[in-house]
PAMI-115444 format. One record per residue (C-alpha): residue in three letters; y, z, x. Coordinates in steps of 0.001 Angstrom, whole numbers, plus 524288, in hexadecimal, padded with zeros to 5 digits. Layout:
<recs>
alaYZX;...
</recs>
This chain:
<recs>
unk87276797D87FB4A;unk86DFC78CD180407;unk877067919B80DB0;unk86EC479F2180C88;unk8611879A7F80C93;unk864DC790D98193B;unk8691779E7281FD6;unk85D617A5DE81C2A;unk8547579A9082005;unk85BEC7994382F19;unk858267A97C82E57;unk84D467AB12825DF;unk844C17B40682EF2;unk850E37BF108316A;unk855257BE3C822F3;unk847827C00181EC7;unk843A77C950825CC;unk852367D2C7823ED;unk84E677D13481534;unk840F57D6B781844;unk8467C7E0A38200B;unk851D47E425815C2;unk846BA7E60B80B12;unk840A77EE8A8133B;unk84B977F7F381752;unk84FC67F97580708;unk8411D7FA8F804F5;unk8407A805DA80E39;unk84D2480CC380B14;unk8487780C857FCB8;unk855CD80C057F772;unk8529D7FFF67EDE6;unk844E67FE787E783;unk83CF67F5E37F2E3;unk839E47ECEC7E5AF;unk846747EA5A7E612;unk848A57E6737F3AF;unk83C997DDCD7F3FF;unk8411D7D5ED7E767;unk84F247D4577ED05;unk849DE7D0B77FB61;unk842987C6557F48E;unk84D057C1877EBEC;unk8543A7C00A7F8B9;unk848597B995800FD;unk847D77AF257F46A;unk855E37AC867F185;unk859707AAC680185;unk84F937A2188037A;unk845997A84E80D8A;unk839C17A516802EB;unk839A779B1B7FA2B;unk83CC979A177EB14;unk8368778BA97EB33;unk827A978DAE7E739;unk8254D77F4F7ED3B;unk82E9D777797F59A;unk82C8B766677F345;unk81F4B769807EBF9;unk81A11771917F54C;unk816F77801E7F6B5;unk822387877A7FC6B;unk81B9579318805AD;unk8290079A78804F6;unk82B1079C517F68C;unk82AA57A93A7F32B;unk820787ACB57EB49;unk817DA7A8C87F6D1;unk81C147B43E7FEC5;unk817147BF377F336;unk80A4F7C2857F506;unk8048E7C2977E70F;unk7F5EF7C8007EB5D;unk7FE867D4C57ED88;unk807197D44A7E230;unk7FC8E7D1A77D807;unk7F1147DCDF7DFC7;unk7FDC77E56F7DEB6;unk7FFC67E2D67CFB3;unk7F1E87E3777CD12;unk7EF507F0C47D3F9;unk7FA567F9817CE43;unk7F3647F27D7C085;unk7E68D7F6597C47D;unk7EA538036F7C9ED;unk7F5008082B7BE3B;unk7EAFE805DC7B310;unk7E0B880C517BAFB;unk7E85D819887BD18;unk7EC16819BF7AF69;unk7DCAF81E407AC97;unk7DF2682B5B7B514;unk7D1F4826757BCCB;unk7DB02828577CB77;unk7DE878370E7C70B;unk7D0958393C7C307;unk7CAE6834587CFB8;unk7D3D383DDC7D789;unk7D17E849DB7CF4C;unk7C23C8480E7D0C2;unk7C4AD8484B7DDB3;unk7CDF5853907DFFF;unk7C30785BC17D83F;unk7B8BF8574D7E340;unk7C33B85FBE7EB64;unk7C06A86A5D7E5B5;unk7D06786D507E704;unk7D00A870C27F57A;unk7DEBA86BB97FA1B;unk7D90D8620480504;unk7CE7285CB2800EE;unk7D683858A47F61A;unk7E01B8532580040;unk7D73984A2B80588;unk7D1808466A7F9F5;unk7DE18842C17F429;unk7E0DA8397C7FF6D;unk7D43E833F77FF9B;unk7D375830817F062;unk7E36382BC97F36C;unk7DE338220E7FDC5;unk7D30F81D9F7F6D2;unk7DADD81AD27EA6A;unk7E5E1815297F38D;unk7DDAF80B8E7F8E1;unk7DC4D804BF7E7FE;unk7E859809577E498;unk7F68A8082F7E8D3;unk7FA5D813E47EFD5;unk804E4816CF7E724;unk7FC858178B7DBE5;unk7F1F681FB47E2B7;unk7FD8A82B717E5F3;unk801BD82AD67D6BC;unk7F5C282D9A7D40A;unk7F19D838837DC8F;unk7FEDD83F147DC67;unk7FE25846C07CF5C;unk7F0EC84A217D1F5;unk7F4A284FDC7DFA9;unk801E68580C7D9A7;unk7F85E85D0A7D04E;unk7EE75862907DB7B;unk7F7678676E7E3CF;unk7FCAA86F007D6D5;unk7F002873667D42C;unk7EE1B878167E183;unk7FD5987D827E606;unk7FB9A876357F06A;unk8072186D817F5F9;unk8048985DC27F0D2;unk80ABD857C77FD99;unk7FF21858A1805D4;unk7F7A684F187FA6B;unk803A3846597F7C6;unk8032B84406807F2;unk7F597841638089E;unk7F4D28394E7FBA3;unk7FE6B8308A80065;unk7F88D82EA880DC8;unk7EC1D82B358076F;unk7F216821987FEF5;unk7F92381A9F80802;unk7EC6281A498115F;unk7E12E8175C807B4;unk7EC0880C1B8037A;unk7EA038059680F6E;unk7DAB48033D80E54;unk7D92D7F81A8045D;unk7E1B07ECAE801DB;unk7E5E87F2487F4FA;unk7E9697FFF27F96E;unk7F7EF7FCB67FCAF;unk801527F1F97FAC6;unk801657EDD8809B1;unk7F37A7EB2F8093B;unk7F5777E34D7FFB1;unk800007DA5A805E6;unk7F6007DAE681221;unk7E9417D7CC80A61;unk7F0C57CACD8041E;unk7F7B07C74C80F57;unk7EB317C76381A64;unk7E1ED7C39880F31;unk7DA397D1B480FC1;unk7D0F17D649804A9;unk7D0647E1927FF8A;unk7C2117E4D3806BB;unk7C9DC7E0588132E;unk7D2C17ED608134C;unk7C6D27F46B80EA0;unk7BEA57F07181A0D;unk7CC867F1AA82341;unk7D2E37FB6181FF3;unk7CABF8060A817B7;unk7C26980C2082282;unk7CE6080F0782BE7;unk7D5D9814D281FD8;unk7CAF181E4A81C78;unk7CCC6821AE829C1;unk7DB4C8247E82A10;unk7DA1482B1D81B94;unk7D171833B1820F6;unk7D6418389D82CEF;unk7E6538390B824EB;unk7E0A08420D81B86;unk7D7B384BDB82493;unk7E4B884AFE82D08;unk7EC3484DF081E9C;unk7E297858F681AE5;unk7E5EA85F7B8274A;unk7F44E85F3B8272F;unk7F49B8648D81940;unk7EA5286E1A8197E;unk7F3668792881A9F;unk7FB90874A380DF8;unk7EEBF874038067B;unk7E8A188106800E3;unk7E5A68849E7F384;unk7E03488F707EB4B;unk7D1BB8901C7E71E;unk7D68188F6C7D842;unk7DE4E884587DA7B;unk7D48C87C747E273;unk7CBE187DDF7D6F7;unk7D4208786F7CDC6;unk7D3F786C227D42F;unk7C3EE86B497D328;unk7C46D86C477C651;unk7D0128623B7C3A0;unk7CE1A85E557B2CF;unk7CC7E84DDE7B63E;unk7C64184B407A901;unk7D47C846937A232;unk7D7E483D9D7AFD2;unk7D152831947AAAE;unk7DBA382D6D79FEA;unk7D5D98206379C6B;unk7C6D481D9C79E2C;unk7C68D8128D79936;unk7D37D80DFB7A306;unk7CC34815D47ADE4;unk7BF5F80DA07AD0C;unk7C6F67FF5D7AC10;unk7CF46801527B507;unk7C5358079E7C14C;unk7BC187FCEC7BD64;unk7C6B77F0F87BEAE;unk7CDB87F84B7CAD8;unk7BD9A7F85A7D13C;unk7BC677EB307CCBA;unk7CAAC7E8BE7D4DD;unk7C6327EEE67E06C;unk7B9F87E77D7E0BF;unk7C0657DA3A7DEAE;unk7C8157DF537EB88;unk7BC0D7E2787F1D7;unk7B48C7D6207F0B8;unk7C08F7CC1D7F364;unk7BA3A7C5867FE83;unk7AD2E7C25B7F4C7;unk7B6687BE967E761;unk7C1887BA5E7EDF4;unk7CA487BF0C7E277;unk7D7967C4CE7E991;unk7DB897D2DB7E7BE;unk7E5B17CF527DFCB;unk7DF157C6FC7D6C6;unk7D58D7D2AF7D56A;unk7DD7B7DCC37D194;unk7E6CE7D46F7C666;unk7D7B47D3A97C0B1;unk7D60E7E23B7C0BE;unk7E3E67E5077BBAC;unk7E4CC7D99A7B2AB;unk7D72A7DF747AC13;unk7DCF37EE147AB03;unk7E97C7E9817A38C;unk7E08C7E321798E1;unk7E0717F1607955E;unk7EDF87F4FF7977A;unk7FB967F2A17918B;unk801347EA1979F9D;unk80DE27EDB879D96;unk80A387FD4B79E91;unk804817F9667AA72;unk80A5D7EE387B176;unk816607F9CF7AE5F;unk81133801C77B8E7;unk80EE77F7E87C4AE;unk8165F7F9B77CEFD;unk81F9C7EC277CE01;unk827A67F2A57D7EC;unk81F8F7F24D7E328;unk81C0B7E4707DF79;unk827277DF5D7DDC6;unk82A6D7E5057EA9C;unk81F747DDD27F09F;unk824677D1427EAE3;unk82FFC7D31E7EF8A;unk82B117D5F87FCAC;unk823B37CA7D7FE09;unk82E837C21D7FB0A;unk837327C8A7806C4;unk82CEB7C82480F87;unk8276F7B9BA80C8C;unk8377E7B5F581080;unk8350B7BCC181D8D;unk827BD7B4D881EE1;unk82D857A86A819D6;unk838117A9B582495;unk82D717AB6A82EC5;unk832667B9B183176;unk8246C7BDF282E79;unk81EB77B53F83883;unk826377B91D843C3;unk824897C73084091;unk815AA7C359842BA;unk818AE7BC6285002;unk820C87CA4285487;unk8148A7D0EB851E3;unk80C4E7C7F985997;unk8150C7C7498649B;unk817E47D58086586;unk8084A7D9BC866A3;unk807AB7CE0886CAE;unk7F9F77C8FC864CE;unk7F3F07D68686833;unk7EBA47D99585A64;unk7EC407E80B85DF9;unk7FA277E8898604B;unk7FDCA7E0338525D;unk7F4557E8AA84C82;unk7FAAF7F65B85055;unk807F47F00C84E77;unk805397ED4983FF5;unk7FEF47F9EF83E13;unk807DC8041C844BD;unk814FA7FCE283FE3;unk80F3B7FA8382F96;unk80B5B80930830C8;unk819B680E2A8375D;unk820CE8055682DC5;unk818F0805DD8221C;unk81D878160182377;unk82A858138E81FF6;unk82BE3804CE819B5;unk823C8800EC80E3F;unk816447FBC381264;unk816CE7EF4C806E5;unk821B87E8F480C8F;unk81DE47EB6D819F3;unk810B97E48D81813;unk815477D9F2810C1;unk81DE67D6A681B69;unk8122C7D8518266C;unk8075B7D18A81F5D;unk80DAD7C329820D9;unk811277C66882E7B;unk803067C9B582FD1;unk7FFFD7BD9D82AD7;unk806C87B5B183526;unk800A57BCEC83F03;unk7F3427B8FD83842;unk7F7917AAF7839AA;unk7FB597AC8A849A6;unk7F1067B45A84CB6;unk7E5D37B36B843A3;unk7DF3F7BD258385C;unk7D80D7C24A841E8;unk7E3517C8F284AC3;unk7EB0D7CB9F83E12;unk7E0C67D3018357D;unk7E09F7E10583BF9;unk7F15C7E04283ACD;unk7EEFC7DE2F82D52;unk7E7677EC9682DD9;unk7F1777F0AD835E7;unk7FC107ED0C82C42;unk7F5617F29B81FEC;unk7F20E7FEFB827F7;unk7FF918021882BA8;unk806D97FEC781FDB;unk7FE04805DF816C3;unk7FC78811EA81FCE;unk8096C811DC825C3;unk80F62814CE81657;unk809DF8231E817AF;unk8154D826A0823DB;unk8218E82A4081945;unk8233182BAE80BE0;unk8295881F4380A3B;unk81DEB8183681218;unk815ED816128047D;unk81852813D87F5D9;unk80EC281EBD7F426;unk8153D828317FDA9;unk822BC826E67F53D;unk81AF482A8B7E993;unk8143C834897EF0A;unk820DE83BF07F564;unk829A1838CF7E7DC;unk81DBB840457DF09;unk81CFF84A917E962;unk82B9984F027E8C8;unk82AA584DB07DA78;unk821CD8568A7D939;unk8288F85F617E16A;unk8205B85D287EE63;unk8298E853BA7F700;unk8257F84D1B802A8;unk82F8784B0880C0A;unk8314483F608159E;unk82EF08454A82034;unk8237984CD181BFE;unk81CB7841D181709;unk8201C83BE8822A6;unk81A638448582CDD;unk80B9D8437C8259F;unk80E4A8345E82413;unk8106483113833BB;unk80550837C283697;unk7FCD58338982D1C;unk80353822CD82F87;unk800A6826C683E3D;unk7F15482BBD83CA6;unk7EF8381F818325B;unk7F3718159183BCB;unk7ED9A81A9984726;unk7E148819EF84158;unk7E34E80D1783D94;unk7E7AD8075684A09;unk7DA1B80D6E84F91;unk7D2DB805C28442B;unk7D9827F99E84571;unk7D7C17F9BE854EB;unk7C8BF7FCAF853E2;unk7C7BE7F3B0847A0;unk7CEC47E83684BCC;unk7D2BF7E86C859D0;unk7C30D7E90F860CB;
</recs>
């Protein structure tokens, strides 16, 4: 073994980083769970040495023990959210919401189109994305039913939407939430970032959307009217649940909001909220449902990555940057953008951030917050939009494509495909013109 660790430690920066990049390639291929890989690549990273097992080494601290390298602001917002969120839909109160709104449609096929991908990005941006498409799903099936009209159009849209009203507060995806704790962001900073320039790019995706689909979406008078007069009054299934839980997820979203004035951390608010809503529920029903796959998976993740940033592999990935756009702001700024969006298409978006954010970091200590704060826009803007290019860009989009073929609608590959690069492409276009006249004069 000491033969072994003595190796690793002569080559600790390749070895590191061929881990990282192994974990990546079975993450992508998808042949074992990714929970899997993570857990194993950080078994690995422990037992060969490139982080620490020692918590302290001759009394003092040791900065390359392990547990220093998982980022526990994520893991416990994570926890706390699917809590928050899983007792909440249990009430019915998302399903009501939508049907009160598809009646304001009055059943005409694209209005209801864009006001499914609105009320999907507004709900993204509080809830994962992958909870937001469970929930609209069986209501969209059932309109397209009730209209003969072909579901795919919705399902495309929907998932768009999620993945783009995702990216505009720091709870909206999972890479905004490695981003927020890792540059120290609040949850008003992505509102006062990122939410105007993501109005702007949901807007312009779905009028482009409406467009494109406008022959695929006609239905009868009879139908249409159906749909006005949707029967909501059996949605809500708890009231009691309904009112709890909205008033402690409010009370959430306003501990968010006024961070900067309480100076209680996201995290911290959100184990409040959930801890509150299981004094009315049996925890193991719902501590059943969270997803301890995904974080696990970041766990394991952090582990990987904190051996490729104990090696100094992280910090020299920094210096690359620096000396390929050569200090230019602009140029690091585009860089991060254009490559998180291309990449984020086809890899997952968590691990790519997680491995980004502490090479951000370095860059914040070479060249000051200052430079580094727009690449940090940059970074959450591509990985978050980029996820819309394939189906296996998102969680969301995998969920959305699996329900779709089983209810007998499949969406192929390449179909999904050909929407996603264009709408990735019109997404980050926009963006690069809002982070050039934002930041850049």
């Amino acid at each position: 073994m000491e033969l072994i660790h003595s190796f690793v430690a002569a080559h600790n920066v390749l070895i590191s980083a061929g881990l990282l990049i192994l974990a990546y390639i079975f993450i992508a291929t998808e042949k074992i769970p990714k929970v899997t890989i993570a857990l194993l690549g950080a078994a690995i990273t422990i037992v060969i040495g490139l982080v620490s097992q020692a918590k302290t080494l001759d009394g003092i601290l040791n900065p390359h023990y392990f547990i220093n390298f998982v980022d526990f602001n994520v893991i416990f917002l994570l926890v706390s959210m699917m809590i928050i969120v899983n007792i909440t839909t249990r009430s019915g109160v998302f399903s009501y919401m939508a049907n009160e709104l598809l009646k304001l449609t009055k059943g005409h096929p694209i209005i209801i189109l864009a006001t499914l991908g609105v009320f999907t990005a507004v709900v993204s941006a509080f809830l994962d994305n992958v909870t937001t498409v469970i929930l609209i799903m069986p209501i969209t099936f059932a309109i397209s039913r009730k209209l003969d009209i072909d579901p795919v159009p919705y399902l495309l849209t929907e998932v768009f939407a999620s993945n783009i009203g995702g990216t505009a507060t720091l709870i909206g995806d999972p890479p905004n939430i490695i981003i927020g704790s890792a540059a120290g962001f609040s949850f008003m900073d992505f509102v006062n970032n990122l939410t105007l320039v993501i109005a702007v790019i949901l807007f312009v995706v779905i009028a482009i959307l409406s467009l494109v689909f406008k022959s695929k979406l006609h239905a009868d008078a009879d139908k249409m009217q159906e749909i006005a007069k949707i029967d909501n009054s059996h949605t809500i299934t708890d009231k009691n649940l309904m009112i709890r839980s909205m008033i402690v997820l409010a009370l959430v979203i306003i501990g968010f909001v006024t961070h900067d004035m309480t100076h209680i951390e996201t995290c911290v608010a959100a184990m409040l909220g959930a801890s509150f809503l299981l004094l009315f529920e049996k925890p193991t029903d719902i501590l059943r449902d969270v997803e301890w796959n995904t974080i696990f998976f970041f766990i394991g993740l952090f582990i990987i990555i904190g051996g490729l940033e104990a090696s100094g592999g992280i910090k020299l990935m920094a210096e690359w940057i620096l000396r390929v756009t050569q200090g230019s702001q602009e140029a690091a700024s585009m860089l991060i953008l254009w490559a998180s969006g291309i990449i984020s298409g086809f890899i997952d978006n968590i691990p790519y951030t997680a491995t980004m954010s502490p090479m951000l970091v370095e860059i914040e200590k070479t060249m000051g917050v200052e430079y580094t704060t727009p690449l940090w826009w940059c970074l959450s803007l591509g990985a978050c939009l980029g996820g819309n290019m394939t189906i296996i860009g998102a969680a969301a989009n995998v969920i959305v494509s699996e329900n779709a073929a089983k209810e007998g609608h499949p969406i192929a590959f390449m179909q999904f495909m050909k929407y996603g690069v264009a709408v990735v492409a019109i997404s980050l276009i926009i963006s690069s013109l809002y982070i050039n006249l934002k930041y850049m004069h």
